[in-house]
PyMOL Python script that loads the backbone (N, CA, C, O; Angstrom):
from pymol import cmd

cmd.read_pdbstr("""\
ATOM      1  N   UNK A   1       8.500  16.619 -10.646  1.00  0.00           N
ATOM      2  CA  UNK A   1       8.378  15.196 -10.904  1.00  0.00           C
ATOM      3  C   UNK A   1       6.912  14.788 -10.816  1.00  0.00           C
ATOM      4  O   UNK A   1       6.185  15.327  -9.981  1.00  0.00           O
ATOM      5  N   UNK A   2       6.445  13.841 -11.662  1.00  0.00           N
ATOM      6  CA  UNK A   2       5.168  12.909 -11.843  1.00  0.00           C
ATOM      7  C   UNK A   2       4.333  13.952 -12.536  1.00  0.00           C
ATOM      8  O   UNK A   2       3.127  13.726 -12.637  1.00  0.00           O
ATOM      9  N   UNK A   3       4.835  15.080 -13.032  1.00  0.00           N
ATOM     10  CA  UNK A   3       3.736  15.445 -14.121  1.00  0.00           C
ATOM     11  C   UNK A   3       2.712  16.405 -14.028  1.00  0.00           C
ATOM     12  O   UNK A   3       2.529  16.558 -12.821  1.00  0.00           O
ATOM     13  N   UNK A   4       2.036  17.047 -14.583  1.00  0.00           N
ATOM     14  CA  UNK A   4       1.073  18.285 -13.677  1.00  0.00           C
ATOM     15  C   UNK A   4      -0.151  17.668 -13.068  1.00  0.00           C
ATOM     16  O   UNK A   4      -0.848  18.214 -12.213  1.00  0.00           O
ATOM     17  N   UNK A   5      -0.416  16.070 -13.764  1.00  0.00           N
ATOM     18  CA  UNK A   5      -1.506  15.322 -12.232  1.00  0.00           C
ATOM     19  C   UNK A   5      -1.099  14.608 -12.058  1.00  0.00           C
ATOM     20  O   UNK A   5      -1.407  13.536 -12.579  1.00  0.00           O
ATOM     21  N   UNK A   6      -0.202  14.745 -11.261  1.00  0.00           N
ATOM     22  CA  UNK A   6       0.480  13.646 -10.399  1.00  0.00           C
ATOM     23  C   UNK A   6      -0.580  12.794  -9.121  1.00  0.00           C
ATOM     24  O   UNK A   6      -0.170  11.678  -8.802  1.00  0.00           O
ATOM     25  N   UNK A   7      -1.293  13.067  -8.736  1.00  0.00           N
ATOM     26  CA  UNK A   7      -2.625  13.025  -7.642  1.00  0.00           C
ATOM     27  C   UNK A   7      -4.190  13.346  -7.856  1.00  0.00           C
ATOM     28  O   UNK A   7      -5.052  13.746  -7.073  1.00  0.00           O
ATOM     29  N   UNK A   8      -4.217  13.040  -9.122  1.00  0.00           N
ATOM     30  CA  UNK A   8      -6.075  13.895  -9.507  1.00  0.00           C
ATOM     31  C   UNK A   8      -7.032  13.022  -8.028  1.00  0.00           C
ATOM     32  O   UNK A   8      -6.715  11.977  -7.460  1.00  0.00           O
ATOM     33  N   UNK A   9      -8.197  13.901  -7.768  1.00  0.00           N
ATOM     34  CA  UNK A   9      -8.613  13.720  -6.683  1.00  0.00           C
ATOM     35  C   UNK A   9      -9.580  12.567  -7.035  1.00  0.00           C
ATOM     36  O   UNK A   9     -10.029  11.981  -6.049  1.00  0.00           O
ATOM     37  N   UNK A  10     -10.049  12.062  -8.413  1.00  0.00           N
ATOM     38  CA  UNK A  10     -10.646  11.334  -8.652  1.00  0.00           C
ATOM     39  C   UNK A  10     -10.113   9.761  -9.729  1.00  0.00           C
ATOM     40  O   UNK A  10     -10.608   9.140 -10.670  1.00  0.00           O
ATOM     41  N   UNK A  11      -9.048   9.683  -9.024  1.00  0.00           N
ATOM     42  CA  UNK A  11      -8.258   8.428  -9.265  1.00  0.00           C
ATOM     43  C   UNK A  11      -8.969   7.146  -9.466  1.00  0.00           C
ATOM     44  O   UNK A  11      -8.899   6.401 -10.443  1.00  0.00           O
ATOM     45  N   UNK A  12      -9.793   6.986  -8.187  1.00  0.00           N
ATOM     46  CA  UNK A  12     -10.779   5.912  -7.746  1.00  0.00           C
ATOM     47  C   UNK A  12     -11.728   5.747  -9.170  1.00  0.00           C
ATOM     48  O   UNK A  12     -11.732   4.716  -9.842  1.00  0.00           O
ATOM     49  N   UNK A  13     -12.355   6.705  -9.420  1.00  0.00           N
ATOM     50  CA  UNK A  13     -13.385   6.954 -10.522  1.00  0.00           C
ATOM     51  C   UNK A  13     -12.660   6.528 -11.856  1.00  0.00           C
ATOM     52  O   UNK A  13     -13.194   5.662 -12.549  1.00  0.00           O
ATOM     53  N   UNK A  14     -11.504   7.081 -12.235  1.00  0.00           N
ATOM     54  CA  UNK A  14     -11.306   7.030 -13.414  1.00  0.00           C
ATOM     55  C   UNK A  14     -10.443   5.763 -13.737  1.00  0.00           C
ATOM     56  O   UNK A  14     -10.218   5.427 -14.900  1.00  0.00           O
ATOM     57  N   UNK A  15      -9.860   4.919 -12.396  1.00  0.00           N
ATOM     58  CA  UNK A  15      -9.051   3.518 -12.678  1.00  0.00           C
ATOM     59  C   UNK A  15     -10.580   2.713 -13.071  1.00  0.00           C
ATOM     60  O   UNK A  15     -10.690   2.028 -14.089  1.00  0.00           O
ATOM     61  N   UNK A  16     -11.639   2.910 -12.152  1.00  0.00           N
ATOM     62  CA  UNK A  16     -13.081   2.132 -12.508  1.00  0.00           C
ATOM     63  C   UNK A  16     -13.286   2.058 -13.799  1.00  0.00           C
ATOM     64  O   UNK A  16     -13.164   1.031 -14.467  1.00  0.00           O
ATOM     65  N   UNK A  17     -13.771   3.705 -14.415  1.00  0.00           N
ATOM     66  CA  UNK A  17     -14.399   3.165 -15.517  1.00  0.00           C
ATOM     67  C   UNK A  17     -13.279   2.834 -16.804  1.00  0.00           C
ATOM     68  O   UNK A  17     -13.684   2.443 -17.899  1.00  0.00           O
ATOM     69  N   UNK A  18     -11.878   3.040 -16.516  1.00  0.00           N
ATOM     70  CA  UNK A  18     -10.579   2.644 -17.652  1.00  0.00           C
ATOM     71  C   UNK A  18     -10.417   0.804 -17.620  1.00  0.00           C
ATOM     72  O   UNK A  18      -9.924   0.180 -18.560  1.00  0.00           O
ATOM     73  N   UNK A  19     -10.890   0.214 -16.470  1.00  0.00           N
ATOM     74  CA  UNK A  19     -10.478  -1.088 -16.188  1.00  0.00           C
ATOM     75  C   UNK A  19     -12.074  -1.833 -16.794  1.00  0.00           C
ATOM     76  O   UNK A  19     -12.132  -2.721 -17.644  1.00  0.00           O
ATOM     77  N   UNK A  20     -13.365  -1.137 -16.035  1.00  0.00           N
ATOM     78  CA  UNK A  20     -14.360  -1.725 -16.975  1.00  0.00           C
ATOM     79  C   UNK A  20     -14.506  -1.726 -18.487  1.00  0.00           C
ATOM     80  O   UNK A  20     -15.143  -2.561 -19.128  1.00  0.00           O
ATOM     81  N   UNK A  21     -13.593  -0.309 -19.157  1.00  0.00           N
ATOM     82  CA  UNK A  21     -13.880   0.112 -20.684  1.00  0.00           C
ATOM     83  C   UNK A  21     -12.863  -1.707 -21.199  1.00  0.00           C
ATOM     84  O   UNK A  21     -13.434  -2.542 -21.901  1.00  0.00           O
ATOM     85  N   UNK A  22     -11.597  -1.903 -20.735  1.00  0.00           N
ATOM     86  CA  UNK A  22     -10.843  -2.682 -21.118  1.00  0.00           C
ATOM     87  C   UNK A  22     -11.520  -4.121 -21.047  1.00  0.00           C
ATOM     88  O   UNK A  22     -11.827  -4.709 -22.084  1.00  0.00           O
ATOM     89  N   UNK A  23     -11.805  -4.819 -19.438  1.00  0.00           N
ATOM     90  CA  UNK A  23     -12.566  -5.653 -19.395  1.00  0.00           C
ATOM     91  C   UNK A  23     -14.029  -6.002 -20.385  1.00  0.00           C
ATOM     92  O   UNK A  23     -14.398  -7.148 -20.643  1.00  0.00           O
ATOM     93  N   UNK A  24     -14.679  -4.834 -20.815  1.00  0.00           N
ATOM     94  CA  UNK A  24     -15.549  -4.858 -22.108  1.00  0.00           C
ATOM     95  C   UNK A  24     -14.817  -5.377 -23.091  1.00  0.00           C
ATOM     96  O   UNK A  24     -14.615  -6.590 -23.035  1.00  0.00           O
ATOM     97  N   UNK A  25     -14.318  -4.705 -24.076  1.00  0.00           N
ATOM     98  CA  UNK A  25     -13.434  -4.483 -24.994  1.00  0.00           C
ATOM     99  C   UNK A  25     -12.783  -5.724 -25.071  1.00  0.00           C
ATOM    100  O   UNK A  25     -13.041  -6.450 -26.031  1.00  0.00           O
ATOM    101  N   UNK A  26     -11.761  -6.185 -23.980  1.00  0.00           N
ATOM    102  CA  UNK A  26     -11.495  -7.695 -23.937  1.00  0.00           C
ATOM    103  C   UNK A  26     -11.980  -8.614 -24.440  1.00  0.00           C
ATOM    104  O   UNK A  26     -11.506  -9.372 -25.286  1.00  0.00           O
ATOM    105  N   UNK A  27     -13.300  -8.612 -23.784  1.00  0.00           N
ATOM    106  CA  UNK A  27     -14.860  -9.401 -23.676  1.00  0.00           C
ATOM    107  C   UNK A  27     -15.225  -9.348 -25.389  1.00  0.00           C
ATOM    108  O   UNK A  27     -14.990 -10.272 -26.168  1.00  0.00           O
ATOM    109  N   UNK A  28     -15.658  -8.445 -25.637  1.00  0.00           N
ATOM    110  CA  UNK A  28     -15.906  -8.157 -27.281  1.00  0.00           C
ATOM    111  C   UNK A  28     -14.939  -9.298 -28.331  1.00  0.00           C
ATOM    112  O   UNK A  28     -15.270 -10.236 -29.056  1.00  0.00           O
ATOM    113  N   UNK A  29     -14.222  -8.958 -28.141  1.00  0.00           N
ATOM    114  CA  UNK A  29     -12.644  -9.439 -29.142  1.00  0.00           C
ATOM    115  C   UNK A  29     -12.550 -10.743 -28.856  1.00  0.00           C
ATOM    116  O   UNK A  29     -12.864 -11.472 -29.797  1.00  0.00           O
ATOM    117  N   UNK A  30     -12.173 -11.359 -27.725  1.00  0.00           N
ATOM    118  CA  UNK A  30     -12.289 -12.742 -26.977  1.00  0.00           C
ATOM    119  C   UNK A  30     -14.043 -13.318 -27.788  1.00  0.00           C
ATOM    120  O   UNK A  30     -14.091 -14.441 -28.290  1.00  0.00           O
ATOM    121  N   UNK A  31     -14.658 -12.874 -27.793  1.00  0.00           N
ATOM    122  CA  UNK A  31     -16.172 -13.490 -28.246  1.00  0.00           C
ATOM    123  C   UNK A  31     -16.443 -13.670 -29.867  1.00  0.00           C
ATOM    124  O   UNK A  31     -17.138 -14.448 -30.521  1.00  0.00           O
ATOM    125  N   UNK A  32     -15.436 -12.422 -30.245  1.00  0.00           N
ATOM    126  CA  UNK A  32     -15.409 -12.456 -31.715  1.00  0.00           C
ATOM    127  C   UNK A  32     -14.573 -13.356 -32.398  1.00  0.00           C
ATOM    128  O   UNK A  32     -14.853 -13.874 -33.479  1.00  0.00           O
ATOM    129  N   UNK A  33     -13.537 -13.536 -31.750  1.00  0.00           N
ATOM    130  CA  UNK A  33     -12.659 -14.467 -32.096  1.00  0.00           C
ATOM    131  C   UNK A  33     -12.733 -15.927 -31.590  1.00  0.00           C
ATOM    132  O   UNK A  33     -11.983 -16.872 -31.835  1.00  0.00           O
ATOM    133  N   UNK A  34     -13.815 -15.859 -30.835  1.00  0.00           N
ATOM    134  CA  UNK A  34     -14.032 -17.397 -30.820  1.00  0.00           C
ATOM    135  C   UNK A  34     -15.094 -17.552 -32.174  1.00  0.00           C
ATOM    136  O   UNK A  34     -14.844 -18.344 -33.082  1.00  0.00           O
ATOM    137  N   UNK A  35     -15.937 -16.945 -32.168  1.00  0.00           N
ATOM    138  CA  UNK A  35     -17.261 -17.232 -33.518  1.00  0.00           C
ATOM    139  C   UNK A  35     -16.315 -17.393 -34.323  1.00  0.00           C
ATOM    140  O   UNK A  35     -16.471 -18.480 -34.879  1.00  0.00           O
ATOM    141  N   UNK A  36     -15.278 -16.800 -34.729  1.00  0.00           N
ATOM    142  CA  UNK A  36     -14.578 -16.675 -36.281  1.00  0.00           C
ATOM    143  C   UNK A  36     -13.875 -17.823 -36.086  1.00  0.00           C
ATOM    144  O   UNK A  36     -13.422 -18.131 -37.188  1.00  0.00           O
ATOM    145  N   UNK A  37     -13.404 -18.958 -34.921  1.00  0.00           N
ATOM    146  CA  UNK A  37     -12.583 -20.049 -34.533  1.00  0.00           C
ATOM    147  C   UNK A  37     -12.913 -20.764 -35.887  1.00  0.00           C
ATOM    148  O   UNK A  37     -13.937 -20.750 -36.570  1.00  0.00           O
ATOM    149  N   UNK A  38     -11.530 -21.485 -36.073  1.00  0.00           N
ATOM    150  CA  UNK A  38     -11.980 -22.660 -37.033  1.00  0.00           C
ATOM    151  C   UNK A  38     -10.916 -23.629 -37.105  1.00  0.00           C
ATOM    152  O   UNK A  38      -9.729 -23.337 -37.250  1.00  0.00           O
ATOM    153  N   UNK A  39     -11.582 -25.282 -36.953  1.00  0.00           N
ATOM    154  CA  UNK A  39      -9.877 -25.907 -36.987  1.00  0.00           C
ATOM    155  C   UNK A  39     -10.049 -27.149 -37.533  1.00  0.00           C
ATOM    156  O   UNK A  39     -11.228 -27.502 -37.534  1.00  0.00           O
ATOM    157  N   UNK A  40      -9.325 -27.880 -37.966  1.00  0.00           N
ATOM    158  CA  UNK A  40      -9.155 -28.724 -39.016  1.00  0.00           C
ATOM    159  C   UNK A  40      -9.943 -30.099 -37.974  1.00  0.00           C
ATOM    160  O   UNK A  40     -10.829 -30.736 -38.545  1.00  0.00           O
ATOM    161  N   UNK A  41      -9.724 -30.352 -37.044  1.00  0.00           N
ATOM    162  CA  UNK A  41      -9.468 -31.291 -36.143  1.00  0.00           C
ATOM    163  C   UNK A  41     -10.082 -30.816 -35.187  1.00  0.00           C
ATOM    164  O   UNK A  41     -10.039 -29.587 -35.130  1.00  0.00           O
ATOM    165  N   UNK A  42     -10.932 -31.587 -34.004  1.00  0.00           N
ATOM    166  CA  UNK A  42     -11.585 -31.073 -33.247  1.00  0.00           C
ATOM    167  C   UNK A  42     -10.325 -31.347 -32.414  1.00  0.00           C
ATOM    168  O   UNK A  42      -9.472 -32.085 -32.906  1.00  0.00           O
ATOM    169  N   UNK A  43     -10.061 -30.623 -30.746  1.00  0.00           N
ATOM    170  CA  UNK A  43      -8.777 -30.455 -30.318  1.00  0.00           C
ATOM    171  C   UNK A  43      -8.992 -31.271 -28.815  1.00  0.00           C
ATOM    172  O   UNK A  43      -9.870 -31.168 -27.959  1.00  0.00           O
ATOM    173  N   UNK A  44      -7.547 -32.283 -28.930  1.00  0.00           N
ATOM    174  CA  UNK A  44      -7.534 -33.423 -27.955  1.00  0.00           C
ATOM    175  C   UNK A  44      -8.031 -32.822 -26.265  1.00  0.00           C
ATOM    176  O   UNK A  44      -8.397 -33.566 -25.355  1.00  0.00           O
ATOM    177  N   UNK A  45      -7.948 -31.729 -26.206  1.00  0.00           N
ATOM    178  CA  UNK A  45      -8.310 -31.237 -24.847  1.00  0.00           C
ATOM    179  C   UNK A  45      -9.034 -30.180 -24.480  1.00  0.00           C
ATOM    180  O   UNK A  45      -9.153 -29.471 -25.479  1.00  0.00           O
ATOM    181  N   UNK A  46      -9.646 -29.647 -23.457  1.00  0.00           N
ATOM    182  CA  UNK A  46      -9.868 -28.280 -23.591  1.00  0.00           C
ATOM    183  C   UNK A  46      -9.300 -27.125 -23.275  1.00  0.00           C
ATOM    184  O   UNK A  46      -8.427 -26.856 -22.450  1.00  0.00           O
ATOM    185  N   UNK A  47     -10.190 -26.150 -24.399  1.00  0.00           N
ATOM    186  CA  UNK A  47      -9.485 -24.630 -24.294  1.00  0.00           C
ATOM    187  C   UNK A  47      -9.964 -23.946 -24.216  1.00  0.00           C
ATOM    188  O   UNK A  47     -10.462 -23.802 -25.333  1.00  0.00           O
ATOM    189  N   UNK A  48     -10.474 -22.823 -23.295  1.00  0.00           N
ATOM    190  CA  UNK A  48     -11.363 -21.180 -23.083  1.00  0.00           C
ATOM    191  C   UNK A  48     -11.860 -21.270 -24.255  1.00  0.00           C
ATOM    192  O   UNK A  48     -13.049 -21.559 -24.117  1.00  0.00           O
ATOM    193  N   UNK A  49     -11.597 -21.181 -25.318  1.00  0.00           N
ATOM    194  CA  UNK A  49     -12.785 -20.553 -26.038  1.00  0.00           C
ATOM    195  C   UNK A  49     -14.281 -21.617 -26.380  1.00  0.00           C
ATOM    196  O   UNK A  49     -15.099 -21.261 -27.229  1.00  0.00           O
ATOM    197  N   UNK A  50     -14.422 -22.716 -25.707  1.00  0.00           N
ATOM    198  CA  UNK A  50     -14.983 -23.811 -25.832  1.00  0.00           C
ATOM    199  C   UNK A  50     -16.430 -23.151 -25.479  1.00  0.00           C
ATOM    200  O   UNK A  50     -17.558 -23.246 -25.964  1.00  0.00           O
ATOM    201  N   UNK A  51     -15.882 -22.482 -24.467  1.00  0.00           N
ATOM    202  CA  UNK A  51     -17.311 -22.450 -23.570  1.00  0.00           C
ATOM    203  C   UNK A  51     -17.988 -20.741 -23.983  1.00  0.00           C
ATOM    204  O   UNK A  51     -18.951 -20.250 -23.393  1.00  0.00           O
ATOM    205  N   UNK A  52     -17.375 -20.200 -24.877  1.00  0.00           N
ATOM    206  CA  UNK A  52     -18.221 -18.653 -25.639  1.00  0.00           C
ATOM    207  C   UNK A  52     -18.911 -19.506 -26.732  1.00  0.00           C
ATOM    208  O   UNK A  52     -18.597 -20.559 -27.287  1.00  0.00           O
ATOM    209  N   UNK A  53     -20.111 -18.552 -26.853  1.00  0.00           N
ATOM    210  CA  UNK A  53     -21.707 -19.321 -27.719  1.00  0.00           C
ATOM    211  C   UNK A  53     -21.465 -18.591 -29.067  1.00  0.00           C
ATOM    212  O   UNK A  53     -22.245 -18.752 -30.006  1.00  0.00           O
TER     213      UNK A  53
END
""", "prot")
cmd.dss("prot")
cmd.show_as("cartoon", "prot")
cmd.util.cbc("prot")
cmd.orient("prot")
């Protein structure tokens, strides 16, 4: 059961740099898709993407 690495000794290391690659990547897409935003109507309240340049 759980696979032939079930326990790699460097867990710590590799949740780090898999959670920073995503948090990037996030970041990227979220930034791109605000520049590409577009809306008929400016919008009665605010929303996250207000505040990406």
């Amino acid at each position: 059961a759980g696979g032939w690495w079930s326990r790699p000794a460097n867990w710590k290391s590799n949740t780090t740099i898999i959670t920073t690659g995503i948090v990037v990547l996030v970041g990227f897409v979220w930034k791109i898709s605000a520049e590409r935003e577009w809306r008929h109507n400016e919008p009665n309240q605010w929303i996250p993407s207000m505040m990406v340049w």
